[in-house]
mmCIF file of the protein (N, C-alpha, C, O) and its ligand, coordinates in Angstrom:
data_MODEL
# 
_entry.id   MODEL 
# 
loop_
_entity.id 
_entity.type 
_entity.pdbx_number_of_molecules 
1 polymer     1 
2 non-polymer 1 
# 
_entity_poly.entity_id                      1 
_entity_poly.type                           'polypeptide(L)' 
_entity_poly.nstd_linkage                   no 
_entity_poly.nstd_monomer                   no 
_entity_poly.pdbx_seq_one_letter_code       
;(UNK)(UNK)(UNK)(UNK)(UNK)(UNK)(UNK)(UNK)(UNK)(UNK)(UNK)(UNK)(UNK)(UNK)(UNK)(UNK)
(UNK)(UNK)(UNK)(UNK)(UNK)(UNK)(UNK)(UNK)(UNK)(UNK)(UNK)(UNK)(UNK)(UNK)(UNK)(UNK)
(UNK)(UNK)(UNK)(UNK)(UNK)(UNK)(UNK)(UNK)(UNK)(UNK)(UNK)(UNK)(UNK)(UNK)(UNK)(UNK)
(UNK)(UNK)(UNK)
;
_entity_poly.pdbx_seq_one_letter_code_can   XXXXXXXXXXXXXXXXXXXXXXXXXXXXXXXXXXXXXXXXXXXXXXXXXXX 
_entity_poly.pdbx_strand_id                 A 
# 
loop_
_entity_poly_seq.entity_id 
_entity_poly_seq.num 
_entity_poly_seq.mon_id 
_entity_poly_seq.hetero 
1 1  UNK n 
1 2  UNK n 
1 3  UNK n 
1 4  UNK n 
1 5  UNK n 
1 6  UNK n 
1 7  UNK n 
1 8  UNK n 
1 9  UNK n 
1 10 UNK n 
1 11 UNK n 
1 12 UNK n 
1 13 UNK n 
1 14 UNK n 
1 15 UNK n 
1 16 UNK n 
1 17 UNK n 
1 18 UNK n 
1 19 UNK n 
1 20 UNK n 
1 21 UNK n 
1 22 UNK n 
1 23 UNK n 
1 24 UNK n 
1 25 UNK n 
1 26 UNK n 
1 27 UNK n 
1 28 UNK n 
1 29 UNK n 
1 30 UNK n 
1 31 UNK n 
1 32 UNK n 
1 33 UNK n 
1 34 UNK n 
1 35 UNK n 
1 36 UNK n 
1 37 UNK n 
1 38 UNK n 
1 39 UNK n 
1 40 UNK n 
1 41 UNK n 
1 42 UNK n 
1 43 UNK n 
1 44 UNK n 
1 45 UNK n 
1 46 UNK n 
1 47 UNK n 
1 48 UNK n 
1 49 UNK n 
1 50 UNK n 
1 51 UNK n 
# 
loop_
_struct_asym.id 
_struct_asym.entity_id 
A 1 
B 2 
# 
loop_
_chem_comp.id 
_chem_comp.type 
_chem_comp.mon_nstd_flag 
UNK 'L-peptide linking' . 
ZN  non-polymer         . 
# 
_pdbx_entity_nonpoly.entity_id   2 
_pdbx_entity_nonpoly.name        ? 
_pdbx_entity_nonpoly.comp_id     ZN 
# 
_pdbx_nonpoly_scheme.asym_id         B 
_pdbx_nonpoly_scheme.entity_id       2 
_pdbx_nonpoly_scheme.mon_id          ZN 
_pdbx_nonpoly_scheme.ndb_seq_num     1 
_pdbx_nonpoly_scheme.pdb_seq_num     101 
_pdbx_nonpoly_scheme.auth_seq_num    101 
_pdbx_nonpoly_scheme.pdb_mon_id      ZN 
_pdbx_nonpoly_scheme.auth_mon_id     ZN 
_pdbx_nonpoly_scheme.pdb_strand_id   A 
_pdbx_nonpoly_scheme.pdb_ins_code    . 
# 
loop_
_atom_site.group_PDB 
_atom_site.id 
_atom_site.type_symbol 
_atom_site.label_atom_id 
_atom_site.label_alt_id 
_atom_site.label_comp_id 
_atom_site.label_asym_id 
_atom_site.label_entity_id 
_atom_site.label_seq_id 
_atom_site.pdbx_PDB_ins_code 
_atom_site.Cartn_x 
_atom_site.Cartn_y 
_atom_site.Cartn_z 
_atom_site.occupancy 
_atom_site.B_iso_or_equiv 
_atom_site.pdbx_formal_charge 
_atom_site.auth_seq_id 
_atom_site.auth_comp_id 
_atom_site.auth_asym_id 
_atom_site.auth_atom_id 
_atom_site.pdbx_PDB_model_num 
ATOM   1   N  N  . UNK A 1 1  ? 9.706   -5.497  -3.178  1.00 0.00 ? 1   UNK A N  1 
ATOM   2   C  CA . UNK A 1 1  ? 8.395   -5.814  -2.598  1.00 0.00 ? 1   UNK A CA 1 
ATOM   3   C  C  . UNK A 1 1  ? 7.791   -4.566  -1.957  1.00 0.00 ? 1   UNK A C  1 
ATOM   4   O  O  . UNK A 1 1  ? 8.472   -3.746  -1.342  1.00 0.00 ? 1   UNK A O  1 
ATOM   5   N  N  . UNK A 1 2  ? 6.370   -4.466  -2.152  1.00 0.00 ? 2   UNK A N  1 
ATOM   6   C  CA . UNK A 1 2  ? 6.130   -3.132  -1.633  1.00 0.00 ? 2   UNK A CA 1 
ATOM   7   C  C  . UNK A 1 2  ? 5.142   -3.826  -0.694  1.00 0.00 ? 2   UNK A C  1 
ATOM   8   O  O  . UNK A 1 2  ? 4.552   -4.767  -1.225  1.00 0.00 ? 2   UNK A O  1 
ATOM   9   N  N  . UNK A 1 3  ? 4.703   -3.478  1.083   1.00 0.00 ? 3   UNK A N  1 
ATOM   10  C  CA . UNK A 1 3  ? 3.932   -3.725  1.651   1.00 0.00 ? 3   UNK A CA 1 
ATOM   11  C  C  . UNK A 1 3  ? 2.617   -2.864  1.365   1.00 0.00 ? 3   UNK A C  1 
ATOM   12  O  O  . UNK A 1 3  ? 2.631   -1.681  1.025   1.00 0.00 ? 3   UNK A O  1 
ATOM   13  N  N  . UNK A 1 4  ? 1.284   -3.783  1.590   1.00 0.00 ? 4   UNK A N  1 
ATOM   14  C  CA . UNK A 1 4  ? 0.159   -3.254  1.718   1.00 0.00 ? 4   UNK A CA 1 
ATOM   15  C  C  . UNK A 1 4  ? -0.482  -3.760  2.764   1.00 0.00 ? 4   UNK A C  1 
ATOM   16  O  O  . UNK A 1 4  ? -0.406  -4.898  3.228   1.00 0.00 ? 4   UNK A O  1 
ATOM   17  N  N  . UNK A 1 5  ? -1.323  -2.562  3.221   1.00 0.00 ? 5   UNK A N  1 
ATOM   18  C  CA . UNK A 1 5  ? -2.852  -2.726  4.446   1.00 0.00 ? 5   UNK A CA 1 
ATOM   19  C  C  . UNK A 1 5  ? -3.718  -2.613  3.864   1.00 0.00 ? 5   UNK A C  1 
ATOM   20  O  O  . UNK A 1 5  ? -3.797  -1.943  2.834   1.00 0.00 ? 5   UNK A O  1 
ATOM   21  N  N  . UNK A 1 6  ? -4.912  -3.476  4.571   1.00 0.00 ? 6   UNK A N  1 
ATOM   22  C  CA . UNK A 1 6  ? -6.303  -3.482  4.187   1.00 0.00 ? 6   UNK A CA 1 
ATOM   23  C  C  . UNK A 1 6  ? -6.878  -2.163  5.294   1.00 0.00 ? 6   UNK A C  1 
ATOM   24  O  O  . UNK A 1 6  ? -6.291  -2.018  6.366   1.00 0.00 ? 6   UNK A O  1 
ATOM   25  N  N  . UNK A 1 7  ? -7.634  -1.577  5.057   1.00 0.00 ? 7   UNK A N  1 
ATOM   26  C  CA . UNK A 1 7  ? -7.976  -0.529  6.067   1.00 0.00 ? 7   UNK A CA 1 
ATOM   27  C  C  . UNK A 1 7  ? -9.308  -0.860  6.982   1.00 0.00 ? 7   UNK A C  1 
ATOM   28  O  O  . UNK A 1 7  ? -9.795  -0.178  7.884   1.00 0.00 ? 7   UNK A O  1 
ATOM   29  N  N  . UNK A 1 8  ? -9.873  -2.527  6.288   1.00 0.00 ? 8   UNK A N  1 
ATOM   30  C  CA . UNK A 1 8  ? -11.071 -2.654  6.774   1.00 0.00 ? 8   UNK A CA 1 
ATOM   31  C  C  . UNK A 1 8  ? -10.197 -3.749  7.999   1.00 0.00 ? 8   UNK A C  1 
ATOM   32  O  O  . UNK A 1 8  ? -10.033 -3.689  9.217   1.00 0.00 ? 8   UNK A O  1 
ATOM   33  N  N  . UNK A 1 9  ? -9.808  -4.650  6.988   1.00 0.00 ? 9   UNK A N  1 
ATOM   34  C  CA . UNK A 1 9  ? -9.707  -5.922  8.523   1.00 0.00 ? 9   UNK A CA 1 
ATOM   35  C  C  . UNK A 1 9  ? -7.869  -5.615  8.613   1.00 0.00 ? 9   UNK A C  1 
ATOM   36  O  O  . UNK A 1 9  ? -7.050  -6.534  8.587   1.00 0.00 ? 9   UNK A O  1 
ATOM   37  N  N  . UNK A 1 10 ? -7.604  -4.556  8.688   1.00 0.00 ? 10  UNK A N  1 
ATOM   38  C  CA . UNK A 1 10 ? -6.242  -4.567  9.083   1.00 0.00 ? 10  UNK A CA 1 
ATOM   39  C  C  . UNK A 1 10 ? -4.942  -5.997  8.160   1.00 0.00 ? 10  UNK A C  1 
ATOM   40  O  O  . UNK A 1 10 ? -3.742  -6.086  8.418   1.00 0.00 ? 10  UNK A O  1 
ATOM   41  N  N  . UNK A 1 11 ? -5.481  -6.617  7.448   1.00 0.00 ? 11  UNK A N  1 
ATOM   42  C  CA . UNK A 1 11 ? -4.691  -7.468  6.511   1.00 0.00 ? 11  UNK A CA 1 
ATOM   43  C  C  . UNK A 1 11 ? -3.519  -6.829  6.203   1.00 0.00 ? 11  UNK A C  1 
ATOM   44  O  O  . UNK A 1 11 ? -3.626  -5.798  5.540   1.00 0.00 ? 11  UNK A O  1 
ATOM   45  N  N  . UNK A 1 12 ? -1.887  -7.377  6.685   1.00 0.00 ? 12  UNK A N  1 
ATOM   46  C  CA . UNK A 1 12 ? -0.803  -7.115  5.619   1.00 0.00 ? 12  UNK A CA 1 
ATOM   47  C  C  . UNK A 1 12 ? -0.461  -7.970  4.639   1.00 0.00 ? 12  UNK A C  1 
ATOM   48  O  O  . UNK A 1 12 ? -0.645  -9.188  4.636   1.00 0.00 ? 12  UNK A O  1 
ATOM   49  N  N  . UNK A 1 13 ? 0.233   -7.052  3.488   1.00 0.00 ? 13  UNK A N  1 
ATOM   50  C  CA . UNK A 1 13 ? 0.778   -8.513  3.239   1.00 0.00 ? 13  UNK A CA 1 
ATOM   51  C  C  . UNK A 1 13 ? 1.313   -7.615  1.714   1.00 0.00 ? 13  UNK A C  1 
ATOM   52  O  O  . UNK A 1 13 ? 0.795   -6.571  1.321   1.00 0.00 ? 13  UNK A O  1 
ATOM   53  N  N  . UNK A 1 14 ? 2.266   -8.221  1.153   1.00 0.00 ? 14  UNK A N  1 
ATOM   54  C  CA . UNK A 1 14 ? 3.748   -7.670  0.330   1.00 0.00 ? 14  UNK A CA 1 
ATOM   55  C  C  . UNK A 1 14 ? 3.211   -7.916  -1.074  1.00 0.00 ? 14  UNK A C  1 
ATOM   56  O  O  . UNK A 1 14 ? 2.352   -8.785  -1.223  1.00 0.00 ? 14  UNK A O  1 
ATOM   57  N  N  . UNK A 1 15 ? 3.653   -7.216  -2.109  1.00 0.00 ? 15  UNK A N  1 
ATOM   58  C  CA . UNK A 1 15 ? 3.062   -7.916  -3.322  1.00 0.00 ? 15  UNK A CA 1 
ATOM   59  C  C  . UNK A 1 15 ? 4.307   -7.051  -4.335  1.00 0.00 ? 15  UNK A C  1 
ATOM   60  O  O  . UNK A 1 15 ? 4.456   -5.887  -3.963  1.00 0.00 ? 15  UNK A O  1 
ATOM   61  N  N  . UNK A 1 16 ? 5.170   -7.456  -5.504  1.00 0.00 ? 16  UNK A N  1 
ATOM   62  C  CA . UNK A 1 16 ? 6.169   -7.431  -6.183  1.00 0.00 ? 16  UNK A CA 1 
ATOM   63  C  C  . UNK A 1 16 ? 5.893   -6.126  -7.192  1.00 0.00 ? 16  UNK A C  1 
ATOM   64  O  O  . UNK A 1 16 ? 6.611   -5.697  -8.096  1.00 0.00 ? 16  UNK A O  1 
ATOM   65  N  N  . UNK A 1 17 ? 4.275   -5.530  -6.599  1.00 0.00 ? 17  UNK A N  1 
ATOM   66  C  CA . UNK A 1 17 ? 4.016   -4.566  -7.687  1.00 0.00 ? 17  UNK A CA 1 
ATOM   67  C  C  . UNK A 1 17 ? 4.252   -2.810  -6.673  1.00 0.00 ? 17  UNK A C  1 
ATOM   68  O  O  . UNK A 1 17 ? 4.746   -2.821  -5.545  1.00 0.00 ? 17  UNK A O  1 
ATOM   69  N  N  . UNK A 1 18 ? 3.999   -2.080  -7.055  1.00 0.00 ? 18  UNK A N  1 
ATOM   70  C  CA . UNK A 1 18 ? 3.784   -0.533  -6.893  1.00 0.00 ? 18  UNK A CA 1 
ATOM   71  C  C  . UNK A 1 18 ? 2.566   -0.269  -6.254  1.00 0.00 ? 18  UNK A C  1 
ATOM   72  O  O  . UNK A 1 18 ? 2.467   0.208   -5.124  1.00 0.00 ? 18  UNK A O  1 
ATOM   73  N  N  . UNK A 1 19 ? 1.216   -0.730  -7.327  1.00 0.00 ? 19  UNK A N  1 
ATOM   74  C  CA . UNK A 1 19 ? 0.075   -0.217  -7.275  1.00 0.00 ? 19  UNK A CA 1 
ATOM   75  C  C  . UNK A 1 19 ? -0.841  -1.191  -6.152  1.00 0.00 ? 19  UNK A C  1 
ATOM   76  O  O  . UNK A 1 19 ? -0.847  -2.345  -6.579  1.00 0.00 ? 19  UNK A O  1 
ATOM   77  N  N  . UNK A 1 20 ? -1.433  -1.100  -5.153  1.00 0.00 ? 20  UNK A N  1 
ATOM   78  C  CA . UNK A 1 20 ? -2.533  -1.698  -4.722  1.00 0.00 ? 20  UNK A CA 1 
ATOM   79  C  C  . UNK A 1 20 ? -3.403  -2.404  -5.474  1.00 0.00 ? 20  UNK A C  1 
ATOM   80  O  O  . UNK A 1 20 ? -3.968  -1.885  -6.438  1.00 0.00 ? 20  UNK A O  1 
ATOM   81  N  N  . UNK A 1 21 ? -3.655  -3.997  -5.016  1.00 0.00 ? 21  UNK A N  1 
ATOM   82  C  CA . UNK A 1 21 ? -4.424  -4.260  -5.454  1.00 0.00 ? 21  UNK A CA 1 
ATOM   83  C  C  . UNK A 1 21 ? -6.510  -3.652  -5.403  1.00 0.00 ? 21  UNK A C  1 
ATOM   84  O  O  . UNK A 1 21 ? -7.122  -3.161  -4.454  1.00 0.00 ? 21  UNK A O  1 
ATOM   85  N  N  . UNK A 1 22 ? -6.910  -3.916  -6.523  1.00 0.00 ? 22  UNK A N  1 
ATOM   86  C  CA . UNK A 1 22 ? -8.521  -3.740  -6.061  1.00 0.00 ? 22  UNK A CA 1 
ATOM   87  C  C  . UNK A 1 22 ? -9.196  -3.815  -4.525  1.00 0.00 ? 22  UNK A C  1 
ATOM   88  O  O  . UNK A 1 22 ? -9.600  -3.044  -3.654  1.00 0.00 ? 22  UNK A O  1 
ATOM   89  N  N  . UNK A 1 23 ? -9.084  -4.911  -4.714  1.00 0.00 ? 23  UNK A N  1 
ATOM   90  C  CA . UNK A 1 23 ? -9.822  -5.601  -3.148  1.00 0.00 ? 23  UNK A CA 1 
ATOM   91  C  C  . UNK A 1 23 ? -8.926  -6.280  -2.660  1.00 0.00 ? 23  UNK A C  1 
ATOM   92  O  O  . UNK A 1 23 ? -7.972  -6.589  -3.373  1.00 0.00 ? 23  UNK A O  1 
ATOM   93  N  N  . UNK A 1 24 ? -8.992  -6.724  -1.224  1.00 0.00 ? 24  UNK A N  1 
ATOM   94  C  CA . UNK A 1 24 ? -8.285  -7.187  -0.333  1.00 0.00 ? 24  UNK A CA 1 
ATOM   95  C  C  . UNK A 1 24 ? -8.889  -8.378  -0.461  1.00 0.00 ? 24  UNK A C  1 
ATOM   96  O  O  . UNK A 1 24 ? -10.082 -8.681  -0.446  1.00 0.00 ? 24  UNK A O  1 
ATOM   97  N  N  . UNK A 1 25 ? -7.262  -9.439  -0.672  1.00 0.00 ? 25  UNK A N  1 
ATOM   98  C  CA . UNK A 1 25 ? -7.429  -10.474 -0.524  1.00 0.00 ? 25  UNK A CA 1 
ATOM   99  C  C  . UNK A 1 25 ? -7.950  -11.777 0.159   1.00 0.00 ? 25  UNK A C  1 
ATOM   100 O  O  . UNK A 1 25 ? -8.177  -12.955 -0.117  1.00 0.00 ? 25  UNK A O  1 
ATOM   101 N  N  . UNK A 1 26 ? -8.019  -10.808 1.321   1.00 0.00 ? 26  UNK A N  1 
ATOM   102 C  CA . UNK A 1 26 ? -8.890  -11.558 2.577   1.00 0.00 ? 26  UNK A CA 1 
ATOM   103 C  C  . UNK A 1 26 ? -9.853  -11.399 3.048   1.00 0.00 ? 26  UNK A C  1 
ATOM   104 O  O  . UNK A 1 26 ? -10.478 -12.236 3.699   1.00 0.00 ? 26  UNK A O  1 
ATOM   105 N  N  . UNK A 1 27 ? -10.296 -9.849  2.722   1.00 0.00 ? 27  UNK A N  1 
ATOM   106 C  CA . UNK A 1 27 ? -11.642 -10.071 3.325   1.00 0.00 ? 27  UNK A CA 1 
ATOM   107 C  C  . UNK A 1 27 ? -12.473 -9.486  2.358   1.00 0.00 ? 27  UNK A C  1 
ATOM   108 O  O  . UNK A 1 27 ? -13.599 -9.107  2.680   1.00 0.00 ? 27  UNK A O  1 
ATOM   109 N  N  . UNK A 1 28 ? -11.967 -9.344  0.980   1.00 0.00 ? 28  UNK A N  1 
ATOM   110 C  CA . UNK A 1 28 ? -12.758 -9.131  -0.788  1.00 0.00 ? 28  UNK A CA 1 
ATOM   111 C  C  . UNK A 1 28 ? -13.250 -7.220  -0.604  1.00 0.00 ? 28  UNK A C  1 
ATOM   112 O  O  . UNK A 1 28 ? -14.019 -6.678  -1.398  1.00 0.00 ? 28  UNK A O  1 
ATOM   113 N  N  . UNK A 1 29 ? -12.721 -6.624  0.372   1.00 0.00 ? 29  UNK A N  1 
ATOM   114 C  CA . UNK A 1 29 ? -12.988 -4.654  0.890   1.00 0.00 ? 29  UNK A CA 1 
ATOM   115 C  C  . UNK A 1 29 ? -12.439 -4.372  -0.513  1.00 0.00 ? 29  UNK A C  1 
ATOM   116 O  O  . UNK A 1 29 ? -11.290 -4.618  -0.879  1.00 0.00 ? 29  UNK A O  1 
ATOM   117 N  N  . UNK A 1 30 ? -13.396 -3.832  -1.235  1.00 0.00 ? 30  UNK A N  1 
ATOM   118 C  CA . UNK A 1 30 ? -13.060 -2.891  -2.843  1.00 0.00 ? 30  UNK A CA 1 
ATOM   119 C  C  . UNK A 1 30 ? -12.760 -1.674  -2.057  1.00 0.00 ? 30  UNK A C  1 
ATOM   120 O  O  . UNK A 1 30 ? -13.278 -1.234  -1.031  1.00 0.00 ? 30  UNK A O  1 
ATOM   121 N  N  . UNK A 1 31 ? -11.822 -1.256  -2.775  1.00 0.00 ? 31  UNK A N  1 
ATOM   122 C  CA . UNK A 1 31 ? -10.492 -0.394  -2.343  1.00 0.00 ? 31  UNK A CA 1 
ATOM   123 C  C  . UNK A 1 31 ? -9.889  0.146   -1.185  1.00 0.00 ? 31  UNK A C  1 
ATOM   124 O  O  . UNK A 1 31 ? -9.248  1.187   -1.037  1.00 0.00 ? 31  UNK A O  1 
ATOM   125 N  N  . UNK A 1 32 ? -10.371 -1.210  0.027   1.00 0.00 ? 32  UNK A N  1 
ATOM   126 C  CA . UNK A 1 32 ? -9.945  -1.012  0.796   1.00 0.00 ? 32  UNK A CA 1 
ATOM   127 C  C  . UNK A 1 32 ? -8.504  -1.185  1.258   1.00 0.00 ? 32  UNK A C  1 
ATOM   128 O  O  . UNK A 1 32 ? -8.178  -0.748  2.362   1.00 0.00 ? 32  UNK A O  1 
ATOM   129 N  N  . UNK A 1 33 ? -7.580  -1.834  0.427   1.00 0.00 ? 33  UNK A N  1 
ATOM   130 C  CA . UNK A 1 33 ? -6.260  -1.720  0.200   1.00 0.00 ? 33  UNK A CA 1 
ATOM   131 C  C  . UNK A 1 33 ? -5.468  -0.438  0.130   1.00 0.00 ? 33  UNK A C  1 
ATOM   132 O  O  . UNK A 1 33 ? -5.773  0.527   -0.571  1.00 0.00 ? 33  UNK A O  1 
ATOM   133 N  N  . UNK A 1 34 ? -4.326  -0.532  1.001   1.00 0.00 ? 34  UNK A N  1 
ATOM   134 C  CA . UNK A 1 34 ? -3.253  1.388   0.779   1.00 0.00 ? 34  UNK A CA 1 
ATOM   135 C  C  . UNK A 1 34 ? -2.232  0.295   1.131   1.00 0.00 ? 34  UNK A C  1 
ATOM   136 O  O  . UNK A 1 34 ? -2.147  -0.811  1.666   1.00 0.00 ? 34  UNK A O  1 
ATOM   137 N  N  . UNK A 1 35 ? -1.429  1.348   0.453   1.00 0.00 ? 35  UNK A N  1 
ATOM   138 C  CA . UNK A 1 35 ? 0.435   1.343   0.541   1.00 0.00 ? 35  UNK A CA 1 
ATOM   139 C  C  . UNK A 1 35 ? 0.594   1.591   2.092   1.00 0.00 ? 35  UNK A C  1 
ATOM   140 O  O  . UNK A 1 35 ? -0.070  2.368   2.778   1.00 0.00 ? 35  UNK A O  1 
ATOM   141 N  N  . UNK A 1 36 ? 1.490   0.866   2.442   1.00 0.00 ? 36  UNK A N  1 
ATOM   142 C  CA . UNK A 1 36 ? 2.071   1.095   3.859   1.00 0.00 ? 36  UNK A CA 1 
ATOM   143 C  C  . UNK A 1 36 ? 3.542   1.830   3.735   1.00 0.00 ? 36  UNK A C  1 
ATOM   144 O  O  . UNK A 1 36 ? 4.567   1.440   3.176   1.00 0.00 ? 36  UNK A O  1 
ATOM   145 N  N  . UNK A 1 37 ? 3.286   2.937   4.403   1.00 0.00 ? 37  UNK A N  1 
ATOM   146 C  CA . UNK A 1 37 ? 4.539   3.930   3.867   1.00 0.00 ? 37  UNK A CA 1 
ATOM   147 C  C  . UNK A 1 37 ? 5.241   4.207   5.395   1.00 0.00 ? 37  UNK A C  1 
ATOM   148 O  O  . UNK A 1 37 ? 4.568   4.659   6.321   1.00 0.00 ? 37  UNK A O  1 
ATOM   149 N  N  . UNK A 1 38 ? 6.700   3.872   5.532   1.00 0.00 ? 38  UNK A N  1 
ATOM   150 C  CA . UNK A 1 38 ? 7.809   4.035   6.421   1.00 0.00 ? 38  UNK A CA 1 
ATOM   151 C  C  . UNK A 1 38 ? 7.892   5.705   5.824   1.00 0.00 ? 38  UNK A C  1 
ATOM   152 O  O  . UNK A 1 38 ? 7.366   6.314   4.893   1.00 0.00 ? 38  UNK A O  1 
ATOM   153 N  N  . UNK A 1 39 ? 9.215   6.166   7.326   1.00 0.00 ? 39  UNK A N  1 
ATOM   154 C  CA . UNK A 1 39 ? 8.868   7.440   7.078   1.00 0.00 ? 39  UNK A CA 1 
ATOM   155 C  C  . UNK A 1 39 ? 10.048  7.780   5.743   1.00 0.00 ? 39  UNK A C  1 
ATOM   156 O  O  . UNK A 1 39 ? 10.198  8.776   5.036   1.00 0.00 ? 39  UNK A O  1 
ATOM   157 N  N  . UNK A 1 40 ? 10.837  6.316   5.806   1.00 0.00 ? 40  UNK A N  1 
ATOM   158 C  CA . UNK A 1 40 ? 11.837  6.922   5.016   1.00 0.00 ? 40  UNK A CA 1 
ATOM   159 C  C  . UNK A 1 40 ? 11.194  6.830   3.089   1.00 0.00 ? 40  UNK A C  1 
ATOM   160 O  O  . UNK A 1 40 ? 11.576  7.592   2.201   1.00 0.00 ? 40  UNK A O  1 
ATOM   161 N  N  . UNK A 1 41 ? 10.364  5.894   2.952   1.00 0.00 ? 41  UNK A N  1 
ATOM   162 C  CA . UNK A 1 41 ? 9.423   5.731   1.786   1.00 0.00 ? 41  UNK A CA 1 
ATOM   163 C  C  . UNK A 1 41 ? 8.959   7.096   1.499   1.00 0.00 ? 41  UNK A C  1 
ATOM   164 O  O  . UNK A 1 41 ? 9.090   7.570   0.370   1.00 0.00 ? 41  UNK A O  1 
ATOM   165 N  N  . UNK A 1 42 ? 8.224   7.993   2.826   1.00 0.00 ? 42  UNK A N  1 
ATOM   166 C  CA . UNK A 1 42 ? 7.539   9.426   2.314   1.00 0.00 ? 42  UNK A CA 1 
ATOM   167 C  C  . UNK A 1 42 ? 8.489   10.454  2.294   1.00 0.00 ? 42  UNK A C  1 
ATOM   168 O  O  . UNK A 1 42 ? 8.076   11.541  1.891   1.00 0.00 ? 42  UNK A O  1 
ATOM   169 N  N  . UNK A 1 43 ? 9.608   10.376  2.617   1.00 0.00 ? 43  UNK A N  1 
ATOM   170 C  CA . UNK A 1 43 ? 10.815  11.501  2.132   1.00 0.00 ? 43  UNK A CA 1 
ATOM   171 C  C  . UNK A 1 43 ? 10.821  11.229  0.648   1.00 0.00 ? 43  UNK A C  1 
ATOM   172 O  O  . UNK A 1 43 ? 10.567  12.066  -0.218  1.00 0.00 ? 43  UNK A O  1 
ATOM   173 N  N  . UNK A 1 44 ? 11.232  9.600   0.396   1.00 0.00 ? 44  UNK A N  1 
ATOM   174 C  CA . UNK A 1 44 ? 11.637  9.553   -1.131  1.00 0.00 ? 44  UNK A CA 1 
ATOM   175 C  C  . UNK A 1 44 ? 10.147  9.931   -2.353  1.00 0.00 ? 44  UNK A C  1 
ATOM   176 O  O  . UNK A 1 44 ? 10.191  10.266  -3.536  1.00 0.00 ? 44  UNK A O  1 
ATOM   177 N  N  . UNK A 1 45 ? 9.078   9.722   -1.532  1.00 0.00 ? 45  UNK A N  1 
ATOM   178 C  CA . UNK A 1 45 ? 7.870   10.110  -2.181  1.00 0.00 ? 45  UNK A CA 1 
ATOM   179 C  C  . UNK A 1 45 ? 8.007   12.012  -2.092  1.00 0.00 ? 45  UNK A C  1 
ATOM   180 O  O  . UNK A 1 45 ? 7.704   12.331  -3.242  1.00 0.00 ? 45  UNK A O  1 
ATOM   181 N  N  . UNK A 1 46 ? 8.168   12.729  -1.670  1.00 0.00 ? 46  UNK A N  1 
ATOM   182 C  CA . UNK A 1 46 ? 8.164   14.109  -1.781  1.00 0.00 ? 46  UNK A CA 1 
ATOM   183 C  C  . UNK A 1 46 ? 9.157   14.365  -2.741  1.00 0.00 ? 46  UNK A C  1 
ATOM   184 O  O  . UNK A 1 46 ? 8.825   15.153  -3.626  1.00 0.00 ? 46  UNK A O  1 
ATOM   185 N  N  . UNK A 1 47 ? 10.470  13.826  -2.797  1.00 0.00 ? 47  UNK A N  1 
ATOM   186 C  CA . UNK A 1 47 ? 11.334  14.097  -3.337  1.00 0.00 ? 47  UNK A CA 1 
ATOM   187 C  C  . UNK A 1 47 ? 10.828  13.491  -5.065  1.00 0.00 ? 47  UNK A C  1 
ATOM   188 O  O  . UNK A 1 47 ? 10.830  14.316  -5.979  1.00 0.00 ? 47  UNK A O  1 
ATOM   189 N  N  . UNK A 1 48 ? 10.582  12.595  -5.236  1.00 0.00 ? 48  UNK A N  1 
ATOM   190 C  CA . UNK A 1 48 ? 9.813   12.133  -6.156  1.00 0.00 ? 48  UNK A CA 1 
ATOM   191 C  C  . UNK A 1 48 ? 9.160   13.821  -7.016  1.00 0.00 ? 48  UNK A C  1 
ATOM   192 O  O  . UNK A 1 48 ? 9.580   14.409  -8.012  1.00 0.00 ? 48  UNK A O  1 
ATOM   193 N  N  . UNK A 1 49 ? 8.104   14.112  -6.148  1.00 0.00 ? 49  UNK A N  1 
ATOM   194 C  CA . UNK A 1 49 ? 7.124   14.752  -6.234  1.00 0.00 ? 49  UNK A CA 1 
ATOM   195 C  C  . UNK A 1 49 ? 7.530   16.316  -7.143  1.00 0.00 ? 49  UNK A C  1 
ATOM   196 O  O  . UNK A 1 49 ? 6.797   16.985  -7.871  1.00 0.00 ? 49  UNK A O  1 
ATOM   197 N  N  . UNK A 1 50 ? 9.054   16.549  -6.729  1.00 0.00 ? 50  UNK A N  1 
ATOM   198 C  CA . UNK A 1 50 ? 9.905   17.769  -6.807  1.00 0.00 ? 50  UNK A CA 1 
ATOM   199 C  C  . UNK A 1 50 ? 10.461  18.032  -8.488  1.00 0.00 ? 50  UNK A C  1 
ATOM   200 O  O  . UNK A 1 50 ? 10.821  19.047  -9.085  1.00 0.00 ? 50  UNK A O  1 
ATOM   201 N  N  . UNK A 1 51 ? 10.327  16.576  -8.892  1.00 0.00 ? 51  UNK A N  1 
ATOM   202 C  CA . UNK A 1 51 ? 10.516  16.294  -10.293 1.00 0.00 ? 51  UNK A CA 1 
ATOM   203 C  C  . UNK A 1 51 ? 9.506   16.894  -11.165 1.00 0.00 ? 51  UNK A C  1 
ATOM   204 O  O  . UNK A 1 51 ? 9.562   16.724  -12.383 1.00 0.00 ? 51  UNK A O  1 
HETATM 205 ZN ZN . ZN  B 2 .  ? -9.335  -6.701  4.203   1.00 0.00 2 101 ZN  A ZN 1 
# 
């Protein structure tokens, strides 16, 4: 499960995919949706990156 935020009305909420959805489910913000990233998520994202 990967968590996502809405950046407009602060909405969380988990979804089984990678990518952000379009719009936020709750309050319909076009691309106001981002990945919510722990710090240990952005180590494995740099390391990712090194590839
Ligand atoms: Zn929203």
């Amino acid at each position: 499960m990967t968590k996502f935020s809405c950046i407009k009305c602060s909405y969380r909420f988990e979804l089984k995919r990678e990518l952000p959805p379009k719009v936020c489910p709750y309050c319909g913000k076009e691309g106001g949706v981002r990945r919510e990233q722990g710090a240990e998520e952005i180590l494995r994202d740099v390391d990712n990156s090194r590839e």
